[in-house]
Legacy VTK file of the C-alpha trace (Angstrom):
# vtk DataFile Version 3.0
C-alpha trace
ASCII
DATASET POLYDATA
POINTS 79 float
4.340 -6.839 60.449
1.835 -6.923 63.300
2.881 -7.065 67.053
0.539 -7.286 69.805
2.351 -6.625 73.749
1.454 -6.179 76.864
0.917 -2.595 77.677
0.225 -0.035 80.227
0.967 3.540 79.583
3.315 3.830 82.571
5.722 1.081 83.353
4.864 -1.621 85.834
8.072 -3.425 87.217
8.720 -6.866 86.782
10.110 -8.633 89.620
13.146 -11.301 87.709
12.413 -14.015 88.985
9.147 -14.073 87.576
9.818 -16.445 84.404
7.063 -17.243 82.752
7.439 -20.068 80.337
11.114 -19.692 81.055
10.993 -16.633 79.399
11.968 -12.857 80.995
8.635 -10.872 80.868
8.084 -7.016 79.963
5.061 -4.682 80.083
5.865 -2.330 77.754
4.787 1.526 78.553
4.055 4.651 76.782
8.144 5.955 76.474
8.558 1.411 75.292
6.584 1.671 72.333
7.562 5.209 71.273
11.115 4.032 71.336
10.136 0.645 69.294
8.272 2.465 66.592
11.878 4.638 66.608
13.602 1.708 66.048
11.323 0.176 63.863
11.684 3.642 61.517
15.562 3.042 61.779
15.254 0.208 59.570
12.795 0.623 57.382
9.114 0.194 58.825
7.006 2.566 58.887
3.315 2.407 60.975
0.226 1.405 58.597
-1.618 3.887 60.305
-0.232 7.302 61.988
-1.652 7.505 65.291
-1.598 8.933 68.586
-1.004 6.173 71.210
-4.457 6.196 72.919
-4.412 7.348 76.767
-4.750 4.008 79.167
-8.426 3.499 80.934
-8.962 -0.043 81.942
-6.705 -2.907 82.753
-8.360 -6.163 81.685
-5.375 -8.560 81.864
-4.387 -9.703 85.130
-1.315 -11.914 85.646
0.933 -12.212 88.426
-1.174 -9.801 90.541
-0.152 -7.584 87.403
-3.280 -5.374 86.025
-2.781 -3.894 82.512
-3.506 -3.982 78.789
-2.591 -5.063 75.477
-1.405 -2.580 71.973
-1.912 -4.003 68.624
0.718 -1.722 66.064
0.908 -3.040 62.580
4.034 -1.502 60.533
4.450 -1.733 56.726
8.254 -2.498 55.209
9.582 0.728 53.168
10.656 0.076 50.091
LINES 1 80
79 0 1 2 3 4 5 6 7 8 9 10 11 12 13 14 15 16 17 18 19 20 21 22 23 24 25 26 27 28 29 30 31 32 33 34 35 36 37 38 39 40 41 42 43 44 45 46 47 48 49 50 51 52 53 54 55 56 57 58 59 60 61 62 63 64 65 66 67 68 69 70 71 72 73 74 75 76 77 78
């Protein structure tokens, strides 16, 4: 499986009522991801690739006067 997100290291708040395409919106952070990979573990996928998460340095997305980045993560289904 391969998931791409939005992504900043530390977590950037949302305001609700910003919908976009109806939707609710996240930016995951750092403690996010670390608890998705947990999850992800929990039943049965395991990253391709063990790897630190790499530090944050530039924000090249900017949306809704938002400023951050993306993560890629591909995981692999245990047998």
């Amino acid at each position: 499986m391969f998931l791409t997100t939005d992504y900043w290291e530390e977590e950037i708040p949302i305001d609700e009522s910003i919908k976009p395409f109806g939707l609710t919106w996240k930016i995951f952070s750092k403690s996010d991801v670390e608890a998705l990979i947990t999850i992800a573990h929990q039943h049965g996928f395991s990253l391709a690739q063990t790897t630190n998460i790499p530090p944050c340095s530039e924000k090249p997305v900017s949306w809704y006067d938002k400023h951050y980045t993306f993560i890629a993560l591909a995981f692999i289904k245990q047998a």
